[in-house]
N, C-alpha and C positions, 0 to 999 in steps of 0.2 A: 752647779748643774744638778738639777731634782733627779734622786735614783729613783728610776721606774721598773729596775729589773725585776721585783719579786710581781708587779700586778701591772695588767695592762694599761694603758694611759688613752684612755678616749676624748676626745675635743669635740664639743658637741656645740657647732652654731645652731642658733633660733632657739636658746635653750632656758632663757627667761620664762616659759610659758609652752603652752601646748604637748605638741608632740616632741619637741625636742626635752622638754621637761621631764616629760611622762618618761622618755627613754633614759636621760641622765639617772634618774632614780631607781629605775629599774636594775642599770647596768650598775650603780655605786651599791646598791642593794647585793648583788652578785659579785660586788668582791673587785669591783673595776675603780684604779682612780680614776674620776670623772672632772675633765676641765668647762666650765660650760662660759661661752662665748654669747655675748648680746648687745642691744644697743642704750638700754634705758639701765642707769646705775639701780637705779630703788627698785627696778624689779629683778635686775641681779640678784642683790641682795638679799632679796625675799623668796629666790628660786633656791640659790645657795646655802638660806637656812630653812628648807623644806626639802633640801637633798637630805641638809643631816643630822634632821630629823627622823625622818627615815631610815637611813642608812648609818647615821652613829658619827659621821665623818665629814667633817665641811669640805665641799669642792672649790678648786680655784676658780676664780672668773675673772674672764678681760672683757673689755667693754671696746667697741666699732662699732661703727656706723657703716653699713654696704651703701650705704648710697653718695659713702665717701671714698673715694677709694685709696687716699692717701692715707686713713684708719686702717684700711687692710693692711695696706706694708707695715704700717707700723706695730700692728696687733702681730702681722706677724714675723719681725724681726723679736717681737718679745718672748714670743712660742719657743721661737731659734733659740735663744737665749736661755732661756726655763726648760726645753728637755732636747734630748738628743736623739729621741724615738717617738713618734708616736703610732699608739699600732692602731687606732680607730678614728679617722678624723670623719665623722656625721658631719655633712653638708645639708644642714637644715634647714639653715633661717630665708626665710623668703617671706610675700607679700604678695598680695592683690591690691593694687592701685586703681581709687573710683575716679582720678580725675587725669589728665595728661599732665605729668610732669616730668622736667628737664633737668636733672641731676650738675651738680656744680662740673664733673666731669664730663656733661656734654652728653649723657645718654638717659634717651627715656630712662624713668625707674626699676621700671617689673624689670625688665632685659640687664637693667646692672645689680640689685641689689639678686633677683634670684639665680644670675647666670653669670654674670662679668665679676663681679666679686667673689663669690665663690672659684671662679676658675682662677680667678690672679691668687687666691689665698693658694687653691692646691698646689700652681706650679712655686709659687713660693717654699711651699712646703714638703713639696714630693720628693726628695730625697731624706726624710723622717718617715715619711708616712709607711706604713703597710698594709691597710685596708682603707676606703674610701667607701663612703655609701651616700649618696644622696636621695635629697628628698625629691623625689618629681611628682607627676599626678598626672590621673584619666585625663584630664583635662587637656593635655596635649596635643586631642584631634582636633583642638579648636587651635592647632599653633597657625602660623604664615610668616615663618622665616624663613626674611634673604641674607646671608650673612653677610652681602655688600650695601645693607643698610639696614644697620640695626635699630634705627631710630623710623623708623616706615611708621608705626606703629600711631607716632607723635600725631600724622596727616591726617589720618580718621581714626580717634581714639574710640578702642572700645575696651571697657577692663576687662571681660573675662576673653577676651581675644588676645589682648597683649599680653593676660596671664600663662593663658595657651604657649604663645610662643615663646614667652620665660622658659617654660618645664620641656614644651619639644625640646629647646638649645641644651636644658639638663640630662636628656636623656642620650642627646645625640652627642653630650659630652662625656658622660661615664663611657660611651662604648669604645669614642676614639680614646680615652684616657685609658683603656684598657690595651691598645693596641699598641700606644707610643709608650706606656709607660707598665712594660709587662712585670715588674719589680712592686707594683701597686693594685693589689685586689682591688678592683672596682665596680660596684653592684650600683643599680637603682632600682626606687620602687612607688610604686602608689600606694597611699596610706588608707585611699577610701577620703570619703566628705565626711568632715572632720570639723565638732564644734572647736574653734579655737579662736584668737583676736582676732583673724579674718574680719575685714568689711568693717572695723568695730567705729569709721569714722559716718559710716551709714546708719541712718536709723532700721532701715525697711532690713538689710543686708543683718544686720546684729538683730534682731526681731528673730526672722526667719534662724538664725543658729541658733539661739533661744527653743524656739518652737518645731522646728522639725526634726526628725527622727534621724542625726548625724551621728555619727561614731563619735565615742570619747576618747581622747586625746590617747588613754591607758591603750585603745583599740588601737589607732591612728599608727604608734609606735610598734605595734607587736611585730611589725618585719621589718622597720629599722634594727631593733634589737637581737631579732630571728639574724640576721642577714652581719649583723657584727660578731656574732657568735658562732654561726654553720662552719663548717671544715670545708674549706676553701677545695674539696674532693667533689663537693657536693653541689657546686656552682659554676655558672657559667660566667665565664669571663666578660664583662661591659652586660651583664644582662638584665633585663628589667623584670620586677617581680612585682605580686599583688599578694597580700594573702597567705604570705611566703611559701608563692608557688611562681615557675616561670610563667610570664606573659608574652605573648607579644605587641611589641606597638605599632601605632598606625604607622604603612609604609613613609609616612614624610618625618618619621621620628626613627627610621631604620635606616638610611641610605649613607651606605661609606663615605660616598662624594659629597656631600652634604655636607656630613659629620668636619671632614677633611675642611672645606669651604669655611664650616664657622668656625674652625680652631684656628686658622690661620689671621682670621678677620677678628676673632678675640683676643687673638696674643698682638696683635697690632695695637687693640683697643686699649689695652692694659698696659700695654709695654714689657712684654715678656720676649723673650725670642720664640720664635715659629716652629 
């Protein structure tokens, strides 16, 4: 069992690249052991010797696939296994998908790799955990979830709508994971439009993050970081931030009954108890 007593132990999915990168480095930089979680090995690899480069100190990496969700359990019976604490788990890794796909588990993409895997990893793991933050984004007033059909989305596929309602279901799951699981600081935020591998199977989509004036990834990250470090004094419990400052979200990304609807309908999906 890894002793994590003297420094904090932060697990950072989507951490091959972008914003989850940018924060790994940040926080290993500041004295954090940093685990970082992804799906493609060679770019593990190349994230984990660019942490410690930086930081003086190579980070662990496991490797899953959210769009499988038999990797999650398994990624995270190994977590289980490797420590007996972790005080940061970064809910990072997610996707915009340009085309309708149907996951071997049976669910659209966006909706499992940015919402349904994530939520199987935390309850997995939520008796380790002590703060939770995930990624969500603006982009959530474009959601339209029913939690009694998570795959709607499949019928008339549009990517950045099905993205939308990826990050609604993120945000409406921080606040219920705040409320079931008061043992677990839970924050989300928006990072801002964010040059990152976003779109990168698009040409026009990778062009445009090229060429418009988006935040850098080092941007992207600053209230991830902000938000794993604040004095939990200082924060509102299930709360969504921007800028790290509180926001509020669009009413169809605030509503209890909702929130209640999709967690019930997620933990069915995943096979978690309710």
């Amino acid at each position: 069992m890894e002793d994590v007593t003297d420094r904090r132990l932060v697990v950072i999915t989507g951490a091959s690249s972008g914003i989850g990168l940018a924060a790994a480095t940040n926080l290993a930089c500041r004295g954090d052991q940093v685990v970082l979680v992804g799906r493609d090995p060679a770019r593990l690899r190349a994230a984990a010797a660019e942490v410690r480069e930086a930081s003086g100190e190579r980070p662990e990496v496991f490797r899953a696939d959210f769009a499988v969700l038999d990797d999650v359990r398994q990624m995270a019976g190994r977590l289980r296994a490797a420590y007996d604490r972790i005080d940061v788990l970064a809910s990072n890794a997610g996707a915009i998908v340009l085309q309708p796909v149907t996951t071997v588990d049976g669910f659209e993409l966006s909706i499992q790799a940015n919402h349904l895997a994530p939520f199987l990893l935390a309850n997995l793991l939520a008796d380790r955990v002590r703060r939770m933050v995930v990624t969500a984004s603006g982009a959530h007033r474009s959601g339209r979830l029913d939690p009694d059909d998570l795959n709607a989305p499949l019928r008339r596929y549009r990517p950045l709508s099905a993205y939308g309602t990826s990050k609604q279901a993120n945000i409406l799951f921080t606040a219920e994971a705040a409320r079931r699981w008061p043992q677990v600081e839970s924050y989300c935020f928006h990072p801002g439009v964010v040059r990152t591998r976003f779109g990168n199977d698009s040409r026009l989509v990778a062009l445009g993050m090229r060429l418009l004036p988006f935040r850098s990834p080092v941007k992207g990250a600053q209230t991830l970081v902000w938000l794993a470090n604040q004095d939990r004094s200082r924060l509102r419990a299930g709360g969504y931030y921007f800028d790290c400052r509180p926001r509020r979200p669009w009413p169809k990304a605030a509503d209890p009954r909702l929130a209640e609807r999709l967690w019930a309908a997620s933990a069915a999906a995943v096979g978690v108890p309710g």
